[in-house]
N, C-alpha and C positions, 0 to 999 in steps of 0.2 A: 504494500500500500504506500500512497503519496499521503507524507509527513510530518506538518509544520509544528515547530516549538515556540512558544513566543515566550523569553526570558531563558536566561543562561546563568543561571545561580544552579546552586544544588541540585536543585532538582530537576528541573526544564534541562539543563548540560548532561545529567546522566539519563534520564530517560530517552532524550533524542540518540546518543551513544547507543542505549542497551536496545532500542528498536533498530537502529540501522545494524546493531549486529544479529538481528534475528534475521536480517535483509532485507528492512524497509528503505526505503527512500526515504531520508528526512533531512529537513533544511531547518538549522535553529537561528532563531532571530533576537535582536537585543537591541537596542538604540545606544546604547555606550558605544561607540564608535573605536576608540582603545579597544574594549574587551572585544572586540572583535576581529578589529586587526589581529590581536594576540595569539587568538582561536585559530585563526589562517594560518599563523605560525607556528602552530600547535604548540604554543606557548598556553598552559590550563592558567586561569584565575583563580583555582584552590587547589588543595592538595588533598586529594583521594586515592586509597590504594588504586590499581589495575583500569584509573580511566583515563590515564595519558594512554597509554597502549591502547586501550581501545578507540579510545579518538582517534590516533594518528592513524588506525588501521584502517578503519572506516571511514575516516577521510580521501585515504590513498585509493581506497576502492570507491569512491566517488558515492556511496552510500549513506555521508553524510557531509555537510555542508554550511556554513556560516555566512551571514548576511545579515542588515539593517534594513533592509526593503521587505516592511510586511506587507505592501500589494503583490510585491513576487510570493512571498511565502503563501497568501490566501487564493490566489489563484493557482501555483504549485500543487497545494493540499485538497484529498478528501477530507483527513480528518487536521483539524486546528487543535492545540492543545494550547490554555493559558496557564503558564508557569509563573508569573511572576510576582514577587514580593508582595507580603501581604502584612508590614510592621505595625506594630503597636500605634495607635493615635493619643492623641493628646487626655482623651479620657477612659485608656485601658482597653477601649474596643481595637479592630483590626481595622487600619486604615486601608479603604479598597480603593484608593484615586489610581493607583496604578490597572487596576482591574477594569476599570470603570473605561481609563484612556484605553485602553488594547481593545477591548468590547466595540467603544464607537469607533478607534480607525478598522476593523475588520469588518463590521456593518459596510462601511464604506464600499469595499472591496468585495462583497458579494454579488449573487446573479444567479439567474437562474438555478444555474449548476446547484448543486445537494453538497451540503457541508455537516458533516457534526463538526461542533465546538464544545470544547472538552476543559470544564473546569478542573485543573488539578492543582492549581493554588490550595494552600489553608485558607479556609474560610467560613464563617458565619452561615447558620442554617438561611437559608433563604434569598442567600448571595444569588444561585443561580435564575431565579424568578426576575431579579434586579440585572443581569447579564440580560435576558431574555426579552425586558423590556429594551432596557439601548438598543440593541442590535433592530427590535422591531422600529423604533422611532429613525434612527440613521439609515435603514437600510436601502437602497432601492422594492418597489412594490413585488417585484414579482421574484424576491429573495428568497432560497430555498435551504431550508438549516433547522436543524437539532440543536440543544443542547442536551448533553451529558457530564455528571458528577463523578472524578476519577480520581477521590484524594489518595494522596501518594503517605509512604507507610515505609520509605525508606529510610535506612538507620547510616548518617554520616559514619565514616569508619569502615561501614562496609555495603557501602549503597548498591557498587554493584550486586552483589549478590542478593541482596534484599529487594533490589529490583526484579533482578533478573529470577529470581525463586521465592518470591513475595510470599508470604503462609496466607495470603488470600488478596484476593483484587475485587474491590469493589466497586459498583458501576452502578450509577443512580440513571431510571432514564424515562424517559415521556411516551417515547412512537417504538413500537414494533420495526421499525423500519430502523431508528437506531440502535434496537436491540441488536439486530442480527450483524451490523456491519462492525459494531463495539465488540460483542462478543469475537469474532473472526478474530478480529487483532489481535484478541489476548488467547487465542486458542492454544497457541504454542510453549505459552509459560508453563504450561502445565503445573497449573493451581488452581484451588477452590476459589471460581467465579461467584462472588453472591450479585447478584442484582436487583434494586430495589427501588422503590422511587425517591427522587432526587432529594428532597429534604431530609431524608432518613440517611442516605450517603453524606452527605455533610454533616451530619451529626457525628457517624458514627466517629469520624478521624479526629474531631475535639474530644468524644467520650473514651476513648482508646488512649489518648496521650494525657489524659486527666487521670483514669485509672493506675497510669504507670506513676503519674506524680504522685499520686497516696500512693503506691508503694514502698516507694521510696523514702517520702517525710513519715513513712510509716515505722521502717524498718530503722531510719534514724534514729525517731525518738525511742524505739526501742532498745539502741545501742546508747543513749544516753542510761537507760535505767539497767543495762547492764552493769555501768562503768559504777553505778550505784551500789550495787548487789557483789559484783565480783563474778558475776556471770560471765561467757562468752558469747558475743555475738553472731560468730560465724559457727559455734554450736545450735544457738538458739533457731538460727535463719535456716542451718540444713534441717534440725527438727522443724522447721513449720514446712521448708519448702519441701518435704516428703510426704505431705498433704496432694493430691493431685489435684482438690479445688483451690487450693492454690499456686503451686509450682514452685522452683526456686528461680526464677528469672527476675530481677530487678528486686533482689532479696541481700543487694551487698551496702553492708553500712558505708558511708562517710561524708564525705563535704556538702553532699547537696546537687541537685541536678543543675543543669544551664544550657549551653547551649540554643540556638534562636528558636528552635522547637518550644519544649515544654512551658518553659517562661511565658512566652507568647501566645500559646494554646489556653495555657491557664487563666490565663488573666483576660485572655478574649472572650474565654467561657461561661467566667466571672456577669463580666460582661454584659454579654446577652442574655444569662439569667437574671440580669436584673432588671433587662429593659424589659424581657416577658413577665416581670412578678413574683419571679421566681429568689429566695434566698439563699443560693447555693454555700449553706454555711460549711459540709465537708470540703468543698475545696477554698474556701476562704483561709481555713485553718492549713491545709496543705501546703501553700502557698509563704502562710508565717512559718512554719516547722521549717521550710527550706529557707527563707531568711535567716532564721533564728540558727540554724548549725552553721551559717559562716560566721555568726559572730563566736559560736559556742567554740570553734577551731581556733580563734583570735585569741581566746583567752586562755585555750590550752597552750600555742604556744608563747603568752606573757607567763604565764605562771609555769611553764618549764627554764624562766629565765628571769625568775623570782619578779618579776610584774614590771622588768625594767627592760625595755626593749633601746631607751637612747645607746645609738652607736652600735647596738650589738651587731657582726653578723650574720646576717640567716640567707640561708643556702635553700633555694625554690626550684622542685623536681617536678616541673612540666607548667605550662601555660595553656591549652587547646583544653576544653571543658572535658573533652575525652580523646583517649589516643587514636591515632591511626587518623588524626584531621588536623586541620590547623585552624579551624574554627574558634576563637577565641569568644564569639557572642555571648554573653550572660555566664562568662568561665567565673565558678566560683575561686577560684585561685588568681584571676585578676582583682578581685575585688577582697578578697584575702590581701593580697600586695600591697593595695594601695590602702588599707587600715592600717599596714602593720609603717607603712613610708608615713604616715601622720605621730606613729609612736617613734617615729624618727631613726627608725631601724636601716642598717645600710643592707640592701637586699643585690645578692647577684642570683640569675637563674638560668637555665638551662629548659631546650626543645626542641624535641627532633626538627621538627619543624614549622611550629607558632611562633619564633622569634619576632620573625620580619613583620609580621602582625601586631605585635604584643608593641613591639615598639611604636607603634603609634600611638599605643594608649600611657606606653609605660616610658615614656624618652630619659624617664632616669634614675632606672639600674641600670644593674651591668650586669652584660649579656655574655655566657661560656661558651666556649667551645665543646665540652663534654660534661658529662654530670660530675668528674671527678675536680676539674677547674672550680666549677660550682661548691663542693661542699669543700678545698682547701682553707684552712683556717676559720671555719665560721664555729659561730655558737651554740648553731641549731642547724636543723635539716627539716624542710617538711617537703614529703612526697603529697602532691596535688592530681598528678595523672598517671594512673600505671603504665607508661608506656615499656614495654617488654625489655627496654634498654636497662629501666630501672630494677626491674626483677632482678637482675642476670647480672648485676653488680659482687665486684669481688669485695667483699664485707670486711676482711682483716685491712685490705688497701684501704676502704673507704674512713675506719676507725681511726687508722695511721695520720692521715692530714688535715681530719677536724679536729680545733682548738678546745672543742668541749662535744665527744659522741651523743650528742642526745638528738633523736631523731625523732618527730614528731609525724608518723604515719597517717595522712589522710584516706588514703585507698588500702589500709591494711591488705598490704601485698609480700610481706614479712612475719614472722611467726615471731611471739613475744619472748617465749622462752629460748631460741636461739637467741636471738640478740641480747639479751640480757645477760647467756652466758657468753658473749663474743664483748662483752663492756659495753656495750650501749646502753643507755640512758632513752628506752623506746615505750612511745604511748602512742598505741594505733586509738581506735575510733571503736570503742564498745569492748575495751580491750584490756583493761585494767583493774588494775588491782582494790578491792572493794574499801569505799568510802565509810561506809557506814558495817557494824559487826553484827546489826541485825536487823528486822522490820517488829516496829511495835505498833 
């Protein structure tokens, strides 16, 4: 099939990739002019495992293609897909002006010809209804077009694969006639198609990424009343997650999610339950549980460095909210940094590959070359992102060139009783040794 993308972030960049390599024809479009040029040079604007390769490959076979002219891409395409950004507005909802402009230049550019347009932005239930009118106000009279709800359910890190083997793809749709031709596209991924009508499809991709945010500020505050009790969290978490109504997926304590995902889903969701009447007070609390453990990690490490942080300093293992991205959006380890540069702490850090990122936000620390650069001479350590470099650390080296071995484990990605016997000074995240001798 002929297949146009309109935006080139995360998600509209890899799904035009993981379609042209099932062997569609797809042209992806962007008006950043740069990011596009870049694209021709197969030069990526992020950093994802296996989708330089796969662009460059798919490029070379003329399968897929970069461009700023969306009248070529809507006349190009059967099917239109809107990917793009869909950020936070000024009152917590999801601001759709970017939505809104793509909708009425592709009205433009329709005719006769038969189009589905294929919402796969984040977005508010009922977005597509509001797509649906543009397109009919701008359009010429005798315009022919579906829309359909395609939200995307890919995980940064490992998108292609989550793309390309989705554990289910969901398709909201109006006409029979867009049933069969949506369907066909996705016949090949071989996964469970649910198909539903369009306001339930946009529902479901906020309710989904909501669910996982209580999981999370769930399993948190639970590793705070561990750190209470003298429990283990990573005991506790495989006992629940051997429940199979619950699972152990998104059952790992520590800093708190981020990322432009959840943040943004949650608070959009917020949101629109309140313009419907609705007072979504589980995820209002979700939302303070995941504020509330960046501060709670702030203070873990002041008080591993007796509450005085001027001058001291501290050695920061990883920037990108999760590894295998450079994604620094809503990184709760940026925001970790810049509390602890107010306590006047001198921070250097290390990442595979957030640096160049980070450095916009962060113009002053100081940035390593390896994680071993990073923890020379400092007074603390706090791991932020597990990335696999840090696992795989030689631990007798690492103790050797810090001024004071106390490592402050955010991703408990280290076992406490090893380190303890190797002299470190180690306090993971629902990990410690019990505060209190009993519950009265």
């Amino acid at each position: 099939m002929k297949i146009a993308i309109i935006g080139t972030g995360h998600v509209g960049l890899v799904t035009g990739a993981c379609f042209a390599q099932k062997g569609h024809k797809v042209i992806c479009v962007d008006n950043n002019h740069g990011k596009i040029k870049s694209l021709q040079k197969l030069i990526m604007p992020f950093y994802e495992p296996r989708l330089e390769q796969m662009v460059r490959r798919n490029y070379k076979a003329s399968r897929l293609i970069f461009s700023t002219d969306i009248k070529q891409a809507v006349n190009f395409a059967e099917i239109v897909f809107i990917a793009v950004g869909t950020p936070l507005g000024p009152g917590g909802g999801a601001d759709l002006s970017q939505i809104r402009r793509v909708a009425k230049e592709i009205a433009h550019h329709l005719n006769h010809r038969y189009k589905i347009i294929v919402e796969k932005s984040t977005v508010p239930v009922g977005t597509a209804e509001e797509i649906e009118r543009i397109i009919k106000l701008y359009a010429p009279e005798n315009a022919s077009f579906d829309i359909v709800s395609n939200p995307e359910f890919l995980q940064e890190g490992s998108a292609i694969e989550t793309t390309l083997r989705p554990d289910r793809i969901v398709l909201g749709v109006k006409t029979k006639r867009a049933d069969n031709i949506i369907r066909l596209l996705f016949a090949s991924f071989n996964s469970k198609i649910l198909v539903t009508d369009i306001n339930s499809a946009e529902l479901i991709k906020h309710a989904a990424n909501s669910f996982l945010a209580m999981k999370i500020s769930y399993i948190n505050s639970l590793a705070n009343i561990c750190e209470k009790t003298g429990a283990d969290i990573k005991s506790v978490a495989y006992g629940i997650g051997l429940d199979k109504r619950i699972n152990p997926h998104f059952l790992n304590a520590g800093i708190g999610y981020g990322g432009f995902c959840l943040p943004k889903d949650i608070s959009a969701f917020i949101h629109i339950s309140d313009k419907l009447g609705y007072d979504f007070q589980i995820l209002k609390a979700v939302r303070d549980v995941n504020n509330l453990q960046r501060e709670f990690v702030v203070r873990k490490i002041k008080k591993s460095l007796r509450n005085n942080l001027k001058n001291r300093h501290i050695g920061i293992w990883g920037l990108s909210f999760k590894p295998d991205t450079d994604d620094i959006r809503e990184s709760p380890s940026i925001y970790i940094i810049q509390k602890l540069l107010q306590e006047q702490a001198y921070i250097k850090s290390y990442d595979p590959y957030a640096m160049k990122e980070a450095q916009k936000v962060l113009p002053n620390i100081h940035y390593c070359r390896d994680p071993y650069e990073t923890a020379y001479k400092t007074d603390c350590l706090f791991i932020a992102t597990e990335w696999d470099i840090f696992k795989n650390i030689s631990l007798p080296r690492l103790k050797a060139i810090m001024r004071q071995p106390i490592i402050i484990d955010g991703r408990n990605i280290f076992e406490p009783e090893k380190m303890k016997k190797l002299g470190f000074v180690y306090h993971g995240i629902g990990r410690e040794e019990p505060q209190i001798s009993q519950i009265k």
